[in-house]
C-alpha positions as CSV (number, residue, x, y, z in Angstrom):
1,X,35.1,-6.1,-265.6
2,X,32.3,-6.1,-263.4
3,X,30.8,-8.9,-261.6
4,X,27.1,-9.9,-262.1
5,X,24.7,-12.8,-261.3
6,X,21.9,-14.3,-263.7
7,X,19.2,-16.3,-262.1
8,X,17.2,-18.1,-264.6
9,X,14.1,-20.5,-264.0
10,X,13.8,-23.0,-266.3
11,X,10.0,-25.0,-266.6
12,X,9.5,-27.9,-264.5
13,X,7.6,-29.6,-267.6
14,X,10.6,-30.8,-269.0
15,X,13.4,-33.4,-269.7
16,X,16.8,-33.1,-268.2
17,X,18.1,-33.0,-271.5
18,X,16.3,-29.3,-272.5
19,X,17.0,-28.3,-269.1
20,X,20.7,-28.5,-269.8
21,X,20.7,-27.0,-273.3
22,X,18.7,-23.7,-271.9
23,X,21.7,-23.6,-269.4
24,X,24.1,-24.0,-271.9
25,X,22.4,-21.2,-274.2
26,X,22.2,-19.2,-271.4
27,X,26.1,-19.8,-270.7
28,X,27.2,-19.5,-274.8
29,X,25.6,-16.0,-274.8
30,X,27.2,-14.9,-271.7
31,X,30.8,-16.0,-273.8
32,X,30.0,-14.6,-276.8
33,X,29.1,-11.1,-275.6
34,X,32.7,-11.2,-274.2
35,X,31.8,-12.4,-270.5
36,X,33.5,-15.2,-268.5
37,X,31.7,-17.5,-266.8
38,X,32.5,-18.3,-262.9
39,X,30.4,-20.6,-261.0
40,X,27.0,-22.4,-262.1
41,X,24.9,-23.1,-258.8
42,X,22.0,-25.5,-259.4
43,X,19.4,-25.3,-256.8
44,X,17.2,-27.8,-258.2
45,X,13.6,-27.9,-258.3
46,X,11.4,-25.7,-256.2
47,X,7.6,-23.6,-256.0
48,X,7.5,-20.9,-256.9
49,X,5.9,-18.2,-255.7
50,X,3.1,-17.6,-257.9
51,X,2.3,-19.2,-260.5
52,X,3.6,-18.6,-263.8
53,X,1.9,-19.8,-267.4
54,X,0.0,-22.4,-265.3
55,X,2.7,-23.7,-263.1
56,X,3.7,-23.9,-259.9
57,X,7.6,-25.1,-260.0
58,X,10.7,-24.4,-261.6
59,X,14.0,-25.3,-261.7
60,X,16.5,-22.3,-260.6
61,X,19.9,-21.8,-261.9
62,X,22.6,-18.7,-260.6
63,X,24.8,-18.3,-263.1
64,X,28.0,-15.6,-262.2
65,X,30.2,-14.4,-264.5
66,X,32.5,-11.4,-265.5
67,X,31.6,-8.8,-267.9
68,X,31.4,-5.4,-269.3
69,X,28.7,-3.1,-268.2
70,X,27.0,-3.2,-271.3
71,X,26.6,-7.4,-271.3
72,X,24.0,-7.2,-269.0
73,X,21.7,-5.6,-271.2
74,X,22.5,-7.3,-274.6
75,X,21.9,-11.0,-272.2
76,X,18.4,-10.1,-271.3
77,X,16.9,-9.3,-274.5
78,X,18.3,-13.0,-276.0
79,X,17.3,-14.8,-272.4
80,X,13.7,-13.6,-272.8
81,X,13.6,-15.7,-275.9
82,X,15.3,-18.9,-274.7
83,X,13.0,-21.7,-274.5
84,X,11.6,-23.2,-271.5
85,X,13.0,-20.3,-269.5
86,X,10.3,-18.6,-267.5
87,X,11.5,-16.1,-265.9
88,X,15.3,-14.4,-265.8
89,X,17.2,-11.6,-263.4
90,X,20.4,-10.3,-264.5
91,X,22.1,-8.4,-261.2
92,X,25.4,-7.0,-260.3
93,X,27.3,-8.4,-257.6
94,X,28.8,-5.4,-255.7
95,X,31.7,-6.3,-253.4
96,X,30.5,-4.9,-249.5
């Protein structure tokens, strides 16, 4: 099992409710490709740093979780479709 991070900016032009469900979609596919999540750090709103499909802020989530090396792969192409989620960077956290 190998650790790994997903950041995922979700569009400022929304309610808190679809804020939380594209979290929570993010989280359910991280489960049911066999990963297990470990810590979900909110870091609220902020600007981003260009504008993206005519807006200017985003909320940022970092989701870690534990997982296979072939997770990261199958997560992306499902979070590219997630609504309200602009943008997405799945990494691997490498112990220095």
């Amino acid at each position: 099992m190998n650790k790994y991070e997903l950041a995922v900016v979700v569009s400022a032009n929304v309610d808190d409710e679809a804020k939380t469900k594209a979290v929570d979609k993010c989280k359910a596919l991280i489960e049911r490709f066999g990963g297990t999540v470990t810590n979900v750090d909110d870091w609220g709103k902020k600007k981003l740093a260009y504008e993206i499909q005519k807006q200017t802020e985003g909320f940022y989530y970092f989701i870690q979780f534990d997982a296979e090396a072939s997770v990261p792969a199958e997560l992306e192409s499902r979070v590219r479709i997630v609504d309200n989620v602009i943008r997405y960077l799945c990494v691997r956290n490498d112990e220095a």
